[in-house]
N, C-alpha and C positions, 0 to 999 in steps of 0.2 A: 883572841889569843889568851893565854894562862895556863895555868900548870893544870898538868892532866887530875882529874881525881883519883884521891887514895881508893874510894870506894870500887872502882874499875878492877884493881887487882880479885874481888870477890864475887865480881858475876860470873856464872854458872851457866851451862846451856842448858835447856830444858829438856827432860826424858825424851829418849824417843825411843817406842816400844819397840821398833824394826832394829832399830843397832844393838838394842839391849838383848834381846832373845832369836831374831831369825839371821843367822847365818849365812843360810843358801836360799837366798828370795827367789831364785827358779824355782825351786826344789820343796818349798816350804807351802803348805794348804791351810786352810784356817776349815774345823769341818765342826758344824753343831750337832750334837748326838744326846737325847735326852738329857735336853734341859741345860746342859753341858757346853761348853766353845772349846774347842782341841787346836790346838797349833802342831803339825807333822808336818818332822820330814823326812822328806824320802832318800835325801841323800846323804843320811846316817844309816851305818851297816848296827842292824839290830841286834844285841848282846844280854843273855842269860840275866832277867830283872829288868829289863826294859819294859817299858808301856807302849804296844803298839795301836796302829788301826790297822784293821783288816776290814775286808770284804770277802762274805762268805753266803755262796749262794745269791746275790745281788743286794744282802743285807751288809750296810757296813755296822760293826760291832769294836768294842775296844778290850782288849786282852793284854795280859803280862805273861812273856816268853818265860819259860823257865824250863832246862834239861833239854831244850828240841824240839819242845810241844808250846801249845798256846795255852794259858788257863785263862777260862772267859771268868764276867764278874760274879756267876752262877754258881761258879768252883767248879765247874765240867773242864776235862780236860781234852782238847784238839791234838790227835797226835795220829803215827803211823799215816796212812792209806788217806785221814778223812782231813791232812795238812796239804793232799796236792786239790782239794776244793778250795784253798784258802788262796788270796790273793793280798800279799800284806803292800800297804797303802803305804804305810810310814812309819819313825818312830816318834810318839806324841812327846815333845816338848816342853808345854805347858797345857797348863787345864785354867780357864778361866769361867770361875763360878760368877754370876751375878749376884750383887748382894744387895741392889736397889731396886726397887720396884718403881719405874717408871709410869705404870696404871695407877695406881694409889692416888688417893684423895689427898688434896692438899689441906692446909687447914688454915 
């Protein structure tokens, strides 16, 4: 027995990346796209300045909506007749760049 510690009032639970960013865990894809880790999802309705994925042709690619159309990272724009080839995947979440090189020599 004894009295609880003071320090117990200041434990914290640890991050966890699923509560923090994914919403709709049915709904939510984790896709690697050069070099790139994309978190989408699909059960966000996509809005003018969003960052999507699509699949275009059996190529997936990643685009920002803007006015109706798609603009790819090329600055080309998808629009009219050549948006019912498009099949949008989701809207990208986050972007997780790696910044460690796990190959690398140690020393």
């Amino acid at each position: 027995m004894g009295f609880p510690s003071p320090a117990m009032d200041y434990i914290e639970d640890r991050p966890c990346l699923n509560r923090l960013f994914v919403h709709h865990p049915a709904a939510t894809s984790f896709i690697e796209l050069g070099g790139l880790n994309y978190v989408v999802d699909a059960a966000l309705n996509p809005c003018d300045g969003d960052t999507l994925c699509y699949e275009m042709f059996g190529e997936l690619a990643i685009g920002k909506m803007m006015g109706g159309c798609i603009i790819t990272p090329d600055g080309e724009s998808i629009e009219g007749e050549a948006l019912e080839d498009v099949i949008v995947m989701g809207k990208v979440i986050l972007t997780i760049t790696p910044l460690y090189d796990w190959g690398r020599p140690t020393i």
